[in-house]
BALOBA-1460 file (C-alpha; in Angstrom, 3 decimals):
// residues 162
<rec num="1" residu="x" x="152.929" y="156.741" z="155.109"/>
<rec num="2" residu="x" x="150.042" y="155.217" z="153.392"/>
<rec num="3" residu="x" x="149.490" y="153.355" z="150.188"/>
<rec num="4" residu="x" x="148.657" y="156.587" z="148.395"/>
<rec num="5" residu="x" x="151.967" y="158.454" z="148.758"/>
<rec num="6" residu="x" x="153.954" y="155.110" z="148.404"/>
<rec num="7" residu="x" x="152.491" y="155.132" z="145.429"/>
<rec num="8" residu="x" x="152.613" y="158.311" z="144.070"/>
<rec num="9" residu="x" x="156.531" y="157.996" z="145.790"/>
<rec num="10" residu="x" x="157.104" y="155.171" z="143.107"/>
<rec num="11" residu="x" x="155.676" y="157.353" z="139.881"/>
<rec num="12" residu="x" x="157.621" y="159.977" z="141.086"/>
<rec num="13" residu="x" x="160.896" y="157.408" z="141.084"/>
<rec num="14" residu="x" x="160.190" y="156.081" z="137.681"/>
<rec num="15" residu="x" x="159.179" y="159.801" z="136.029"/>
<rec num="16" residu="x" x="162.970" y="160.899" z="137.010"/>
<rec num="17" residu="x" x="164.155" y="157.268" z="135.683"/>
<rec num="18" residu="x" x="162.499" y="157.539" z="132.001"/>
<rec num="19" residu="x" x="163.348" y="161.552" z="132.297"/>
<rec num="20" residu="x" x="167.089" y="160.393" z="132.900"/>
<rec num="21" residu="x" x="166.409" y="158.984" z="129.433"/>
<rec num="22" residu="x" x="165.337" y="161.867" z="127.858"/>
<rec num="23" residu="x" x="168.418" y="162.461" z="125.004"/>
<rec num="24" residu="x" x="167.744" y="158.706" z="123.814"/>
<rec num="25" residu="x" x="164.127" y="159.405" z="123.362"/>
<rec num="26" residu="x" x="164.522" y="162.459" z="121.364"/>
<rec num="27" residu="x" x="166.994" y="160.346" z="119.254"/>
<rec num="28" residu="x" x="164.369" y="157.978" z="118.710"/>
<rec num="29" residu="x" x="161.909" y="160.483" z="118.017"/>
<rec num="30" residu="x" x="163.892" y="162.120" z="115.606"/>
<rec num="31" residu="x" x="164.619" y="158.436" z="113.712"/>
<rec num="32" residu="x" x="161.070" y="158.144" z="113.330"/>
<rec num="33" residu="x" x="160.620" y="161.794" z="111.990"/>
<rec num="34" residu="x" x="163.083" y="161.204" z="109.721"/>
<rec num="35" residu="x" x="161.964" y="157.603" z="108.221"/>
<rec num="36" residu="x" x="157.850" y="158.966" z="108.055"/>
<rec num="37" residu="x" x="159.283" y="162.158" z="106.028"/>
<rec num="38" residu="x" x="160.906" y="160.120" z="103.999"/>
<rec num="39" residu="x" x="158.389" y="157.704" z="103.004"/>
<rec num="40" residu="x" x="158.856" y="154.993" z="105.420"/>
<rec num="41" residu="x" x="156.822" y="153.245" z="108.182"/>
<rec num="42" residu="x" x="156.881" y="152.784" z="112.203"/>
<rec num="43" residu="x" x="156.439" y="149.123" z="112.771"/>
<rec num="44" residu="x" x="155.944" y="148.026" z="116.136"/>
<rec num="45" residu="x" x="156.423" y="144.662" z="118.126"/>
<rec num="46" residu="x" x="156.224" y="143.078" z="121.106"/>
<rec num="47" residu="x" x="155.279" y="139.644" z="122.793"/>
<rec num="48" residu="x" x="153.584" y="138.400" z="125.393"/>
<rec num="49" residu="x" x="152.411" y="141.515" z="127.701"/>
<rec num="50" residu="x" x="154.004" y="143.897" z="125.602"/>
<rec num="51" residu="x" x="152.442" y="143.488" z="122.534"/>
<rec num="52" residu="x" x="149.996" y="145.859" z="124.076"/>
<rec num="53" residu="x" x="152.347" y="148.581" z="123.123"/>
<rec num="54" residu="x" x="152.056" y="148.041" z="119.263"/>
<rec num="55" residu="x" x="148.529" y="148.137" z="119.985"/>
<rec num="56" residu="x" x="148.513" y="150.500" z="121.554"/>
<rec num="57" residu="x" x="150.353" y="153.153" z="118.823"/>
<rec num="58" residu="x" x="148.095" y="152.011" z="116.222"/>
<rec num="59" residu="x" x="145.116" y="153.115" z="115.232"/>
<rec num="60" residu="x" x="144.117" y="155.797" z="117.444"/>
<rec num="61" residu="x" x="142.215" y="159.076" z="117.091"/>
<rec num="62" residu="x" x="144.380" y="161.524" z="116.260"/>
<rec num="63" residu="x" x="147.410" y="159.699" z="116.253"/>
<rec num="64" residu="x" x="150.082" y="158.843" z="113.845"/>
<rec num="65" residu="x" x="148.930" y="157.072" z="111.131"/>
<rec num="66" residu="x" x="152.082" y="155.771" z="109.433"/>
<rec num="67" residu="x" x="152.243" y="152.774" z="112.435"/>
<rec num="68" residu="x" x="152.253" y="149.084" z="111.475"/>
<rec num="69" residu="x" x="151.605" y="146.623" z="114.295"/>
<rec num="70" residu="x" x="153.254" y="143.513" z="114.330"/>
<rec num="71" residu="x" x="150.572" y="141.312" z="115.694"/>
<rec num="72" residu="x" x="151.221" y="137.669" z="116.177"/>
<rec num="73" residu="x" x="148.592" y="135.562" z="117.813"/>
<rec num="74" residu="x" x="150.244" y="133.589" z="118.846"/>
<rec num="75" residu="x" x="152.753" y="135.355" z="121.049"/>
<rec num="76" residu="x" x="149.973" y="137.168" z="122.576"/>
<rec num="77" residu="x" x="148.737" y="135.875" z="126.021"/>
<rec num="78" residu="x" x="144.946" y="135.562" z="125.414"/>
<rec num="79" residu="x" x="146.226" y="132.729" z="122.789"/>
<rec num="80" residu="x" x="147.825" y="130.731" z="125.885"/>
<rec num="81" residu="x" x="150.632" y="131.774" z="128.002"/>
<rec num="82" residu="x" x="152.438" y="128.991" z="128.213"/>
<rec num="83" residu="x" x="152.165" y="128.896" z="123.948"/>
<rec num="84" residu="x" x="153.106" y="132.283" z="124.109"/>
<rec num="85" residu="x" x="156.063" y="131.710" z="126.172"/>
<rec num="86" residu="x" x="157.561" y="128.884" z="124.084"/>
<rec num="87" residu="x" x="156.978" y="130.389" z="120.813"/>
<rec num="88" residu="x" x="158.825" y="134.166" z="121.986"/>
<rec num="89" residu="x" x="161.756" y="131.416" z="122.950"/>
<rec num="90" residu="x" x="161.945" y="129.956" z="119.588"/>
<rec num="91" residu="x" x="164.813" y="130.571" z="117.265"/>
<rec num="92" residu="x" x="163.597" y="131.208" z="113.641"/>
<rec num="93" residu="x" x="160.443" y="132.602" z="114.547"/>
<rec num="94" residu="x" x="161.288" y="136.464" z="114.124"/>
<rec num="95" residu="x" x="162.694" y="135.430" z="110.671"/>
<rec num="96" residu="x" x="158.732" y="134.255" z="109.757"/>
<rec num="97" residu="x" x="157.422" y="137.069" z="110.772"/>
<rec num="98" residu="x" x="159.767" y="139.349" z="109.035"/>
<rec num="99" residu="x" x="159.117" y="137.572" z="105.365"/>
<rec num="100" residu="x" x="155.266" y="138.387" z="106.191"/>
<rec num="101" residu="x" x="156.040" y="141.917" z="106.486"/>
<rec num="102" residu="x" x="156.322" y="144.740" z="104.087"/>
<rec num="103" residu="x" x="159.140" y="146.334" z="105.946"/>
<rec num="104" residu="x" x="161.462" y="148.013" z="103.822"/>
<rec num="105" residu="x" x="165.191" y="149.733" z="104.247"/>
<rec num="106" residu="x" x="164.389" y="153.183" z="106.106"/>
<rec num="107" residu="x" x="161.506" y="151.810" z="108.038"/>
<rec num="108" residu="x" x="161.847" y="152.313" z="112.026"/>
<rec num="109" residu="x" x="160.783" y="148.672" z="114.218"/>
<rec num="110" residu="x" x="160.201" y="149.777" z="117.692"/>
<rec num="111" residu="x" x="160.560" y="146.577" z="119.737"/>
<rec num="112" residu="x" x="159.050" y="146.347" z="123.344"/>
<rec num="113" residu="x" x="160.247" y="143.517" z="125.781"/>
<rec num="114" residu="x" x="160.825" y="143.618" z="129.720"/>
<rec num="115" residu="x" x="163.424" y="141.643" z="129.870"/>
<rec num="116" residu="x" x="165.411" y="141.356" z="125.867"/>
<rec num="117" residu="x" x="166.616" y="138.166" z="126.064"/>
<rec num="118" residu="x" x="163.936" y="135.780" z="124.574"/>
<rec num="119" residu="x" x="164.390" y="134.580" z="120.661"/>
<rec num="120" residu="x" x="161.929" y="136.074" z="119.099"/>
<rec num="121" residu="x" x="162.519" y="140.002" z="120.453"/>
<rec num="122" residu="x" x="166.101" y="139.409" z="119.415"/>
<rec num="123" residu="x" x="166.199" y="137.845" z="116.377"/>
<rec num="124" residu="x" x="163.444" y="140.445" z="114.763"/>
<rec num="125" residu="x" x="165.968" y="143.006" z="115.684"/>
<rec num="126" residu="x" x="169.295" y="141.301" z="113.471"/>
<rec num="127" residu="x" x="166.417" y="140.982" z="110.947"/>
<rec num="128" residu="x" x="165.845" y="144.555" z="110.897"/>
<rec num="129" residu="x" x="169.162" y="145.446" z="110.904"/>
<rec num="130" residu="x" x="170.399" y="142.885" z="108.304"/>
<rec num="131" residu="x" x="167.105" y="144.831" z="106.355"/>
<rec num="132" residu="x" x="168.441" y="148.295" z="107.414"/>
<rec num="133" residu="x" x="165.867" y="149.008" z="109.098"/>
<rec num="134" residu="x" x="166.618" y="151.052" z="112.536"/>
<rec num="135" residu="x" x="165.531" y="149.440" z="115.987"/>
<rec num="136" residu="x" x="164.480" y="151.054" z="118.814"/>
<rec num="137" residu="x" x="164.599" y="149.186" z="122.293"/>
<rec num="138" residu="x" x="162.292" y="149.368" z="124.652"/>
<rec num="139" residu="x" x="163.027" y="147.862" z="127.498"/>
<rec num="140" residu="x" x="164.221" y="147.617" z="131.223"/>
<rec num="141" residu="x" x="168.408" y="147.739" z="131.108"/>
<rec num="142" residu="x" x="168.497" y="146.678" z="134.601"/>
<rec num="143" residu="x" x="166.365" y="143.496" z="133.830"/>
<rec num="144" residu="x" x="168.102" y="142.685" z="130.664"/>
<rec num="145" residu="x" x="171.390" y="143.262" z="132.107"/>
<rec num="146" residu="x" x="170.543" y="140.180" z="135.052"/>
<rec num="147" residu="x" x="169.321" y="137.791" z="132.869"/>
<rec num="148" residu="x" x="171.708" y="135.346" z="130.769"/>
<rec num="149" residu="x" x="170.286" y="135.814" z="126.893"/>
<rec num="150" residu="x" x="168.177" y="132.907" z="125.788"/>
<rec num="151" residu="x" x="168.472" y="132.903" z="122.334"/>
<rec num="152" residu="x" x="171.500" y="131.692" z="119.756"/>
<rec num="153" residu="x" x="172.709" y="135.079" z="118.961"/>
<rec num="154" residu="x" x="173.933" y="135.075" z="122.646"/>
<rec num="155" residu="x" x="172.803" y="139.094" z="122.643"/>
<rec num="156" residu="x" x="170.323" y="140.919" z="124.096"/>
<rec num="157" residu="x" x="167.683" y="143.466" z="122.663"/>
<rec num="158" residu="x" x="169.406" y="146.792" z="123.819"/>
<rec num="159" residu="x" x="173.226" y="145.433" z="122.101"/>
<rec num="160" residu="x" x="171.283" y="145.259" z="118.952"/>
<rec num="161" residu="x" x="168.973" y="148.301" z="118.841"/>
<rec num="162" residu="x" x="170.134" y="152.089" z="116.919"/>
């Protein structure tokens, strides 16, 4: 077999993984719905690599306007890694952010991280909730689940999302 089908192989793999997840997706869907008809706002955060998801919801032809980014510099890798990685590992962080946002009770956070364990990733979600705001996880269960959480809560992402 050559690289090609491997790969195509592997999509095929991970299309009948995420469609496996296909009931929790239209429940997130439907949260968001139901916040923008209301008035309310997708925010969206992530560090390190993915913070390219909040980028890449916002701002884009034809798409959704009612998106807010959470963009931090400085948990963004072209700002350092190793900065990156210490500051998505600090307690109290997420709680910064969060006073700099206009987030609001009804708003939807959709927060992206591989593994949901670091500080930051978990914290912003007890933020949102203590806010009611709903959270949506994004991230890999099978990673998360491996991992002991490092951050004070002693929780990861997914035990704290809607």
């Amino acid at each position: 077999m050559g690289k090609t089908e491997m790969y195509f192989d592997t999509l095929h793999v991970l299309m009948e993984r995420a469609r496996a997840q296909a009931e929790t997706v239209r429940a997130a869907a439907a949260c968001v719905a139901e916040s923008i008809a209301q008035g309310g706002m997708l925010y969206a955060f992530g560090t390190g690599h993915s913070h390219m998801f909040a980028e890449e919801l916002f701002y884009r032809a034809g798409g959704l306007v009612d998106v807010y980014p959470v963009l931090e510099e400085g948990l963004m890798l072209h700002s350092g890694a190793a900065k990156s990685t210490a500051l998505e590992r600090m307690s109290g962080y997420a709680h910064i952010l969060m006073e700099s946002l206009p987030i609001r009770e009804g708003d939807v956070m959709v927060i992206a991280s591989n593994s949901g364990g670091n500080a930051v990733s978990v914290e912003m979600a007890a933020e949102c909730r203590a806010r009611g705001v709903r959270v949506i996880a994004l991230t890999s269960l099978a990673h998360s689940r491996s991992r002991t959480p490092r951050n004070p809560l002693g929780k990861r992402l997914y035990e704290l999302a809607d």
